[in-house]
C-alpha positions as CSV (number, residue, x, y, z in Angstrom):
1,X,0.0,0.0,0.0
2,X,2.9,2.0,1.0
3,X,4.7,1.8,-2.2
4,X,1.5,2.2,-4.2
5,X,0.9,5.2,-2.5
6,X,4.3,6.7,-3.1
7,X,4.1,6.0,-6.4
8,X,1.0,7.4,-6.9
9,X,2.1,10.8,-5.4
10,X,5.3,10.6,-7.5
11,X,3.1,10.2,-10.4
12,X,1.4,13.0,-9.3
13,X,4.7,15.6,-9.2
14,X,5.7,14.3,-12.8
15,X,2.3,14.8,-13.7
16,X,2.2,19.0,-12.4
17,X,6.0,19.8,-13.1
18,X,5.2,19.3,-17.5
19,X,2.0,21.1,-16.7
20,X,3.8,23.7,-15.4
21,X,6.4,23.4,-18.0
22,X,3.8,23.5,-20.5
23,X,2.5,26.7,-19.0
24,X,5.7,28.6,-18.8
25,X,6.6,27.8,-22.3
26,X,2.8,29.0,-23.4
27,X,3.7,31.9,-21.9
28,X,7.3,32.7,-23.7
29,X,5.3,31.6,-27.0
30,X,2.8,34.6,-26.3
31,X,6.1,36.7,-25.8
32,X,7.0,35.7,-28.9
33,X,4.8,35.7,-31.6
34,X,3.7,39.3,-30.3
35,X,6.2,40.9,-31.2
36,X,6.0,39.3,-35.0
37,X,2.8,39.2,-34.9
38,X,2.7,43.3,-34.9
39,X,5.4,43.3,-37.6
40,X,2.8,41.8,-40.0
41,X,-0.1,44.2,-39.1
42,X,2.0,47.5,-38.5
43,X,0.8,48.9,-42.5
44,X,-3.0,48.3,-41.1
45,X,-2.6,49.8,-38.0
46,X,-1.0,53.0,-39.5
47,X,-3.9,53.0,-42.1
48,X,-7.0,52.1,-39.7
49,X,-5.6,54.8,-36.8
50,X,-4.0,57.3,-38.8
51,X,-0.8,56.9,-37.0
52,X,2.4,58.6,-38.3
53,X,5.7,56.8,-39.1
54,X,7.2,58.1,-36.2
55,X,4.1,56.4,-33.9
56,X,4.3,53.3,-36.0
57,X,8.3,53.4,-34.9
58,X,6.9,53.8,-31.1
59,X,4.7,50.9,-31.3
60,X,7.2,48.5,-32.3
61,X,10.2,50.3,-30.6
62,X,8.2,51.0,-27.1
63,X,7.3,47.5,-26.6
64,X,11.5,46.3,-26.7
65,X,12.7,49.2,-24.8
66,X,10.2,48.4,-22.0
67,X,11.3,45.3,-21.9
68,X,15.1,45.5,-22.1
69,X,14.9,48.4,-19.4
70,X,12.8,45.8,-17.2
71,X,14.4,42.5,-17.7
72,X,17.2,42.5,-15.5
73,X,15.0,44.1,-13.2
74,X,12.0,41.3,-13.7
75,X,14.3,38.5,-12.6
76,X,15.6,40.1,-9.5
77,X,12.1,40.5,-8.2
78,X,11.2,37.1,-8.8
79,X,14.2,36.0,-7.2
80,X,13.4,38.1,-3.8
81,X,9.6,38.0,-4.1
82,X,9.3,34.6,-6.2
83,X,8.8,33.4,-9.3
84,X,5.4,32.0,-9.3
85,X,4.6,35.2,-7.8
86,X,6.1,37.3,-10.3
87,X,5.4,35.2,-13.6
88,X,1.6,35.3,-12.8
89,X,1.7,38.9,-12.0
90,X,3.5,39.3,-15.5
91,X,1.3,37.2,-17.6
92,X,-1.9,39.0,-15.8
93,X,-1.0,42.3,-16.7
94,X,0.4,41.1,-19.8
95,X,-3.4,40.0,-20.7
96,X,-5.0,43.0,-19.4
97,X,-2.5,45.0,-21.2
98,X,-3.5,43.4,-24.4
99,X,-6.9,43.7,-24.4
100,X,-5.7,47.6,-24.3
101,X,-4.4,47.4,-27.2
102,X,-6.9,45.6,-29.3
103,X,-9.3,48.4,-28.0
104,X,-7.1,51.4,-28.5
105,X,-8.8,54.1,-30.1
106,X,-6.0,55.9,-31.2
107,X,-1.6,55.5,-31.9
108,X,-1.6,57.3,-28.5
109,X,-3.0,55.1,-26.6
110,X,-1.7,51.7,-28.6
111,X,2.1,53.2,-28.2
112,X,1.4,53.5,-24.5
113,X,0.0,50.3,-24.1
114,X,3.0,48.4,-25.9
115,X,5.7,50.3,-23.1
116,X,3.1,49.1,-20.5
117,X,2.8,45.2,-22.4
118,X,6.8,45.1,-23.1
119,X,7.4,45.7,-18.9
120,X,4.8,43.0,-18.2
121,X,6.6,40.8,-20.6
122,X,9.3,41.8,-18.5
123,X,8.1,40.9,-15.3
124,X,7.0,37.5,-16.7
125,X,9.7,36.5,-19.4
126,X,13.0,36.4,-17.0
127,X,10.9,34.1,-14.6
128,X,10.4,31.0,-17.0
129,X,14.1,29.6,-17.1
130,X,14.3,30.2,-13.7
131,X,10.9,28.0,-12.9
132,X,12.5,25.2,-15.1
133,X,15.9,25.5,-13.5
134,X,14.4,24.7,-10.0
135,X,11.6,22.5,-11.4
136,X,13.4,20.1,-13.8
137,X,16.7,17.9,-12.2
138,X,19.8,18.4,-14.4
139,X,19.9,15.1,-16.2
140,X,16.5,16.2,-17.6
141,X,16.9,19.8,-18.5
142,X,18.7,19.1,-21.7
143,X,15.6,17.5,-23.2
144,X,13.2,20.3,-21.8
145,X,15.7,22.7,-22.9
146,X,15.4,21.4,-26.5
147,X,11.5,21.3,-26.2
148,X,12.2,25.2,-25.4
149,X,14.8,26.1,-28.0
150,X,11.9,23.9,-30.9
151,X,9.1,26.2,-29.5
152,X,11.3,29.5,-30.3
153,X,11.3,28.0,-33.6
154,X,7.6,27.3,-33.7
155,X,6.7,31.1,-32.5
156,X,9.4,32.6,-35.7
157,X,7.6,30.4,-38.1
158,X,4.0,31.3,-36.4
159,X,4.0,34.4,-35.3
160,X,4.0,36.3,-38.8
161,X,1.4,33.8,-40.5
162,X,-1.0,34.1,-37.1
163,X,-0.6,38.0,-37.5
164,X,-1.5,37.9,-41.5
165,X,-4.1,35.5,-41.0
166,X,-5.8,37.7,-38.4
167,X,-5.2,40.7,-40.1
168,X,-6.9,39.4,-43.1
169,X,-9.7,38.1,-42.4
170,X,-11.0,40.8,-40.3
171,X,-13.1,39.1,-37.5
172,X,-16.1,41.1,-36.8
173,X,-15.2,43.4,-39.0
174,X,-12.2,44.3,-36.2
175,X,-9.4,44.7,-38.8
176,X,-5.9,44.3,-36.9
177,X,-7.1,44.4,-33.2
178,X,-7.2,40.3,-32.8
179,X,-4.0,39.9,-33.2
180,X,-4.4,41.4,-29.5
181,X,-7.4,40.1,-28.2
182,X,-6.4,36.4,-29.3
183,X,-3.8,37.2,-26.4
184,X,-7.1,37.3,-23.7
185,X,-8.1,33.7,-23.7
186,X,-4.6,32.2,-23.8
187,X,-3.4,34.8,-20.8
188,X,-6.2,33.5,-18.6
189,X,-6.1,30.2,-19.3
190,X,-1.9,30.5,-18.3
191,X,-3.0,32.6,-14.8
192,X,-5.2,29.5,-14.1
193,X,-3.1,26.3,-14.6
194,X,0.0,28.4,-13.2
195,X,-1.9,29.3,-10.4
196,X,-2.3,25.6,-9.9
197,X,0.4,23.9,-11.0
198,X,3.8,25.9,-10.9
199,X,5.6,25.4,-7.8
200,X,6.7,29.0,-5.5
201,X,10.7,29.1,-5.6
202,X,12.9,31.9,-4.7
203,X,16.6,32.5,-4.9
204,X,18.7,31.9,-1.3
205,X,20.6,35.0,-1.6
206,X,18.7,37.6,-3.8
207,X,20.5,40.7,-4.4
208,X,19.0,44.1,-3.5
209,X,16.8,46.4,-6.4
210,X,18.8,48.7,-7.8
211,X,15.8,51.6,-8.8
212,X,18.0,54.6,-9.4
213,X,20.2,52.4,-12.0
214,X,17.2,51.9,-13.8
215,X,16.0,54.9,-13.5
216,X,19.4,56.1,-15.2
217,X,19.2,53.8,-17.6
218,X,15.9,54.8,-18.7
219,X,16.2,58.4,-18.9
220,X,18.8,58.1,-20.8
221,X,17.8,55.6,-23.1
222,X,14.6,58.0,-23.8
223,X,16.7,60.9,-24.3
224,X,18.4,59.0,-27.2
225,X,15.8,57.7,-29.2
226,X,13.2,60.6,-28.3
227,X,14.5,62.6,-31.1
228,X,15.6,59.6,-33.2
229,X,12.3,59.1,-33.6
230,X,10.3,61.9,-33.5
231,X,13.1,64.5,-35.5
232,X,12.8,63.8,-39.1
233,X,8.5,64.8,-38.5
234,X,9.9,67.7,-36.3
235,X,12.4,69.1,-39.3
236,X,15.4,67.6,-37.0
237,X,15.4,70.7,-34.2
238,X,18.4,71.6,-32.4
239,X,16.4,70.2,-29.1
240,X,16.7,66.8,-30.3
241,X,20.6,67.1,-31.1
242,X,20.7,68.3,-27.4
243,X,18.4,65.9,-26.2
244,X,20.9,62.8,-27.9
245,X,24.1,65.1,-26.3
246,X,22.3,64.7,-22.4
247,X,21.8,61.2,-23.0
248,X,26.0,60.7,-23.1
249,X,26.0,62.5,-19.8
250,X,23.4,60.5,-18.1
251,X,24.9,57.0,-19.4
252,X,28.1,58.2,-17.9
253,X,26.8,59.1,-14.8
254,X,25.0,55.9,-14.8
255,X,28.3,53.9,-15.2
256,X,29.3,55.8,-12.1
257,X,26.9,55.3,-10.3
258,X,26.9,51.2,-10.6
259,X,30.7,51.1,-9.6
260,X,29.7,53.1,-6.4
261,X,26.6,50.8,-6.0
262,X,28.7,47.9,-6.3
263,X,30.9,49.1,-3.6
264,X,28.4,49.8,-1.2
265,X,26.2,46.7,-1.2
266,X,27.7,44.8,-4.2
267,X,23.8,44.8,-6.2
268,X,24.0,47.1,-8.5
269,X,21.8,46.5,-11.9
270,X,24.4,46.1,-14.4
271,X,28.0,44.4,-13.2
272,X,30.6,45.8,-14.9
273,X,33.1,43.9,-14.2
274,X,32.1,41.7,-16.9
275,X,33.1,44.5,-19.3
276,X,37.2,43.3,-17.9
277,X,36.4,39.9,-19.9
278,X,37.4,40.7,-23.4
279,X,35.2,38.1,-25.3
280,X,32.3,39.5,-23.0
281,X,32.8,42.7,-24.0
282,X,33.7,41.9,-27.6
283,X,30.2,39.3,-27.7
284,X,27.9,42.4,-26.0
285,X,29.4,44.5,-28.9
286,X,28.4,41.8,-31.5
287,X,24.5,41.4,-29.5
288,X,24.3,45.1,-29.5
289,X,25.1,45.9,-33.3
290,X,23.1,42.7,-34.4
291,X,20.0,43.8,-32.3
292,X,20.4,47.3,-34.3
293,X,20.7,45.6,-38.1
294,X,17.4,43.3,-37.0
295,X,15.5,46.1,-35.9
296,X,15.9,48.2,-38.9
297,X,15.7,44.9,-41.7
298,X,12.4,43.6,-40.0
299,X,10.2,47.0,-39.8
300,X,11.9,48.1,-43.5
301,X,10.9,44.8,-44.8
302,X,7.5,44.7,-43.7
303,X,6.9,48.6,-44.7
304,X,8.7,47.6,-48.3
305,X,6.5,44.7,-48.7
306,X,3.1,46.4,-48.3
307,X,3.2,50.4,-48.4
308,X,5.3,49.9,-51.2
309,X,4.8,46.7,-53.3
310,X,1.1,47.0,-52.4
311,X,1.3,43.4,-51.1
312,X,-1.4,41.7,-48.5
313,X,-0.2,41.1,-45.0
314,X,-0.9,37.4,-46.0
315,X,0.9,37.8,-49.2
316,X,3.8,39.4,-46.8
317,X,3.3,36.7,-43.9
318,X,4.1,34.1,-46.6
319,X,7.1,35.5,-47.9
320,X,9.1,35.5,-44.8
321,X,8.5,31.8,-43.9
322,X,11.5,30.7,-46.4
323,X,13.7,33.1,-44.2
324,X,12.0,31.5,-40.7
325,X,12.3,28.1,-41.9
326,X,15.7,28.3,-42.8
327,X,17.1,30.2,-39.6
328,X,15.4,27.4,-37.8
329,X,17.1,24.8,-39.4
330,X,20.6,26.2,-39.4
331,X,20.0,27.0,-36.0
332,X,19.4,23.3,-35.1
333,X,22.4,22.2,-37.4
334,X,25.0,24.8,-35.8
335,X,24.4,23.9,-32.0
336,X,24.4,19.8,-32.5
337,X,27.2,19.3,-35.9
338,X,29.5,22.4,-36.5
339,X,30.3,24.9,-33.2
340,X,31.6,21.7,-31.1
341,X,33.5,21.2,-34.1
342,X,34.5,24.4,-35.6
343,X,33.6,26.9,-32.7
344,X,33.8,30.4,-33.6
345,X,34.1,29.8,-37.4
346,X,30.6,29.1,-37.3
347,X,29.2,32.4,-36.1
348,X,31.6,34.1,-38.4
349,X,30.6,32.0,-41.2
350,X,26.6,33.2,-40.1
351,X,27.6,36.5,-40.6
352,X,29.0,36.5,-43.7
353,X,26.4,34.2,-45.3
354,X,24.0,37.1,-44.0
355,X,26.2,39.5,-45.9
356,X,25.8,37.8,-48.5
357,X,21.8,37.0,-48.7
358,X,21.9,40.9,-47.7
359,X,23.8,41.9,-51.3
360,X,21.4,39.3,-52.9
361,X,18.6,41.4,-51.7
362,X,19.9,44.1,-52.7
363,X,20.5,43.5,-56.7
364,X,17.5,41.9,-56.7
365,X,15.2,45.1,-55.4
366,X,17.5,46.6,-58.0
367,X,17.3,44.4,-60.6
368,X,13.3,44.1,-60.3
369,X,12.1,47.5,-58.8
370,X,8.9,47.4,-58.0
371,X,7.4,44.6,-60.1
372,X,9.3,41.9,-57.8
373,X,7.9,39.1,-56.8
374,X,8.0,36.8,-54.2
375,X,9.9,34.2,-56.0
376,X,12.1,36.3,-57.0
377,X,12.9,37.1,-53.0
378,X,13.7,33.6,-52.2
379,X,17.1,33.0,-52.5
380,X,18.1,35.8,-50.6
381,X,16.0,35.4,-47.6
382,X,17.1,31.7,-47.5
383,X,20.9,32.9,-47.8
384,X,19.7,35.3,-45.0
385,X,18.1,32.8,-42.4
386,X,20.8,30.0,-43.0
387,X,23.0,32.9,-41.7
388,X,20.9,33.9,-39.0
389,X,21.1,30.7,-37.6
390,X,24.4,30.0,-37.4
391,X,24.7,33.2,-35.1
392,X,21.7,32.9,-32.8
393,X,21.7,29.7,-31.4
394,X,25.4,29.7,-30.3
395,X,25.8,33.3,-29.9
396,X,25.2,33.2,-26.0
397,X,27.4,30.2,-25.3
398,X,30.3,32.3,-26.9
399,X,30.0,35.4,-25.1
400,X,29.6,33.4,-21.6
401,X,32.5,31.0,-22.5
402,X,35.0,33.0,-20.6
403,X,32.8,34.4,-17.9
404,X,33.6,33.3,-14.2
405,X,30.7,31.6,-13.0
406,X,29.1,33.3,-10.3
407,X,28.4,36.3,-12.4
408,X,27.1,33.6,-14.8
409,X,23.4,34.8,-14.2
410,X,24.1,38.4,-14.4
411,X,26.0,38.3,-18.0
412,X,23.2,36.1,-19.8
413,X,20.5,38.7,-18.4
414,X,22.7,41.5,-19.6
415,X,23.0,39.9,-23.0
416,X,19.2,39.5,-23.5
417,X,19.0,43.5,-22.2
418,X,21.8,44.7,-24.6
419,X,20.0,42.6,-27.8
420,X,16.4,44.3,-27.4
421,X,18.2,47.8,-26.7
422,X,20.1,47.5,-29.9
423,X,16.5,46.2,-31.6
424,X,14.8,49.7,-30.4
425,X,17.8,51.4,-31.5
426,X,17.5,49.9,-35.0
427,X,13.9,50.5,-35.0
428,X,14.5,54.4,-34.4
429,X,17.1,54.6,-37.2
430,X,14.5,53.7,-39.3
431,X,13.7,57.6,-39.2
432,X,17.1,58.1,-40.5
433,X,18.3,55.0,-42.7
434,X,14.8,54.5,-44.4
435,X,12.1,57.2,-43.9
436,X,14.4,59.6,-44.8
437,X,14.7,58.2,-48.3
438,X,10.9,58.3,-48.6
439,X,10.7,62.0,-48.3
440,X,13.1,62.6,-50.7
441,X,11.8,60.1,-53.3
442,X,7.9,61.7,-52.3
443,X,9.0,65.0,-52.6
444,X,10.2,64.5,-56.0
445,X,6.5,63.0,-57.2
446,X,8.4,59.7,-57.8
447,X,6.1,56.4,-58.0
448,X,5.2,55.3,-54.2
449,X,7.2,51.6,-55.5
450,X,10.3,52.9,-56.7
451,X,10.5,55.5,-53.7
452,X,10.1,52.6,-51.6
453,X,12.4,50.0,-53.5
454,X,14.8,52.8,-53.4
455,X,14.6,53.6,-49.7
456,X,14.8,49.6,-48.7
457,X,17.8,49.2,-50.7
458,X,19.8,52.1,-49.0
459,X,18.6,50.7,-46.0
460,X,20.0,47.0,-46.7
461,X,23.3,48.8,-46.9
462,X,23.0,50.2,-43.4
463,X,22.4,46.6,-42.3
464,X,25.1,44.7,-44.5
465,X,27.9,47.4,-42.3
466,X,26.5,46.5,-39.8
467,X,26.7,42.6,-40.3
468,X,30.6,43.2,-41.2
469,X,31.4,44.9,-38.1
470,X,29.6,42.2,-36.3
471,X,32.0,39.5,-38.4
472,X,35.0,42.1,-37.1
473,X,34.3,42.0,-33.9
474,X,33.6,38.1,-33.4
475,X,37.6,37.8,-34.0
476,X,37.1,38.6,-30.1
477,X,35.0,35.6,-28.9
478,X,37.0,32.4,-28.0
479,X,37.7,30.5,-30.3
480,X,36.0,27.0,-29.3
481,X,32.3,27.5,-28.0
482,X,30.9,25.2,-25.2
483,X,27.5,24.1,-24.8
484,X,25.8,25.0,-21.7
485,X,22.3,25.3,-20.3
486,X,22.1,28.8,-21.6
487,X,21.9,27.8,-25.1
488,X,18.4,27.6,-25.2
489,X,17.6,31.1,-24.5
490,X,20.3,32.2,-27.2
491,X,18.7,34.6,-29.8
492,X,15.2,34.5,-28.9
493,X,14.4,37.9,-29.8
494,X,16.8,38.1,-32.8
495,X,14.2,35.0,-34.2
496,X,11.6,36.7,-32.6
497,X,11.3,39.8,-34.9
């Protein structure tokens, strides 16, 4: 009876630890295919609202500055107040959040919902390794890891043909707003079976919040893109130049502040330390300047596709599952056959693969103008995402290879931080790389196609500097690449977009 019992109630534990699992990984899935869901749908929002480019920027750009400004912060909270605690707080406000946005009634209101819905994700994102970590033994977390790592795949592949499909067939005559609502019924059904089946867990020794860092961080950060995005509508004022001059003295001040901080009580929110490491250092350079290329390609693209080629969200949705396809299965192919062979030759080989799908866009929108097609697209995004995923999956492996571990923690959150600051970096050079080209091309009375062929391709060359310093500065990272349990969470956002 005994041993029945036992078994029973071991059953049981099994049984609520992949429920759990199930609903942590629900929850990163929402994470993801929102942000590529709103790719898809950003020409019918700017239509249906009215909104500007500049707001069109902010709605993309708002949601990843909130949450790089609040993920270090999310998973120190969940650490001294808990993680169940915290990922249900998260994923509650992400879902009221959400409905927000499907009812906005103007860009307003949508741009300050997304900051509000990226600091939920926030809150709830930096929770979910953590829940697996304490839930899963080691011998097991390999395999959950690679459920993980197959789901990120799922939500690249998904989230842009979800956002089209919603977008087009206009349910209840709603036009873009379900690809928000559809968050609703998922969000509550997550609070539920969390609430139920995810275990509490908290970290021994949490450090202490670090409020003024952030505060820093974000001031300054705001001051930066502010007038980034907001200048080229505003005839580029002197304020803005100002504005981008104050947010060098605040960053500096912020540095300053975290070496005090870090003397005093040893918590401060950014260690930098890790900056000592030379590959660390050399890999956050390589996260940053990627996270900027993505966010300009990805919003340019989408813009390109339908303002300019006049194509369908659906007709745009399928286009780019060549490009998510192949990222996911070079992604796959790098992390099990060629970095423990090769190493750092892979990533660099990813980047100029990119390079080189990047120059194949680029005679081909010149070749074609605006009568190309989507076949005619094909090769290069494959080039592209074969590239891509030779960098993403073993990118964070290679910039933690040479950090001690005890600040193990503190360096992967960092990196995750420094990739979606470079994306809402990216996303405000758009002003300046892409937009800028329109109203040149407009002004002139130039077809809306070629202005916008032209302004893509002059963009693509932004991005294909930026992929070479990127191959520069991986001469940096070590030159073999170990496999750790971090690898899952490698490039989630760079697929994500």
């Amino acid at each position: 009876m005994d041993s029945a019992s036992d078994e029973s109630v071991g059953q049981m534990a099994d049984r609520r630890r992949w429920l759990a699992l199930a609903v942590v990984m629900t929850a990163s899935f929402l994470d993801l295919v929102d942000v590529t869901i709103v790719n898809v749908a950003v020409p019918r929002i700017e239509e249906d609202l009215g909104a500007s480019f500049s707001s069109i920027q902010w709605i993309t750009a708002g949601y990843a500055l909130a949450f790089a400004i609040g993920l270090i912060t999310g998973g120190r909270l969940g650490d001294i107040y808990g993680r169940k605690r915290l990922f249900l707080i998260g994923m509650a406000g992400f879902t009221i959040v959400s409905a927000v946005c499907g009812l906005a009634p103007g860009p307003e209101t949508l741009v300050v919902a997304r900051f509000l819905q990226g600091a939920m994700a926030a809150l709830m994102v930096p929770q979910v390794l953590s829940i697996i970590h304490v839930t899963f033994p080691a011998e097991e977390r390999g395999k959950v890891f690679g459920m993980f790592g197959a789901m990120i795949g799922l939500g690249a592949v998904a989230g842009p043909m979800i956002g089209a499909l919603l977008t087009e067939w206009n349910l209840f005559g709603l036009e873009w707003r379900p690809i928000f609502l559809v968050n609703l019924p998922v969000g509550i059904a997550g609070l539920v079976l969390g609430r139920r089946y995810i275990s509490e867990s908290r970290a021994p020794q949490a450090l202490r919040l670090d409020l003024v860092g952030v505060a820093l961080a974000s001031v300054g950060l705001l001051l930066l893109l502010y007038p980034l995005m907001q200048g080229r509508e505003l005839g580029w004022p002197l304020w803005g130049f100002l504005s981008m001059g104050a947010a060098v003295l605040v960053f500096v001040v912020f540095v300053w502040y975290e070496r005090d901080k870090k003397t005093r009580d040893g918590s401060p929110l950014v260690e930098l330390s890790l900056f000592k490491v030379k590959s660390f250092a050399a890999g956050i350079g390589v996260q940053l300047t990627y996270g900027v290329i993505s966010g300009i390609f990805f919003l340019i693209w989408t813009l390109y596709m339908q303002l300019g080629l006049g194509w369908s969200p659906l007709h745009a949705g399928l286009t780019g599952v060549p490009f998510s396809v192949a990222a996911s299965v070079s992604a796959g192919v790098s992390v099990q056959m060629l970095v423990p062979r090769f190493g750092r030759k892979v990533l660099q080989a990813g980047a100029l693969v990119k390079l080189v799908g990047v120059l194949l866009y680029i005679w081909a929108a010149d070749q074609h103008g605006s009568a190309i097609t989507s076949w005619q697209m094909l090769p290069p995004l494959v080039v592209m995402g074969l590239g891509m995923g030779l960098i993403i999956a073993p990118i964070t492996d290679a910039v933690l290879s040479e950090v001690p571990t005890e600040h193990a923690g503190s360096a992967s959150g960092l990196i995750n931080t420094i990739n979606q600051l470079g994306l809402a970096l990216g996303l405000g050079l758009v002003a300046v790389v892409f937009f800028s080209v329109v109203d040149s091309g407009q002004a002139a009375h130039r077809p809306v196609g070629d202005v916008f062929s032209d302004a893509f391709t002059h963009a693509l060359w932004w991005v294909a500097g930026g992929l070479a310093l990127v191959f520069a500065l991986m001469f940096a990272l070590p030159r073999a690449v170990n496999r750790g349990e971090t690898a899952p969470a490698a490039g989630v956002e760079e697929l994500a977009v």
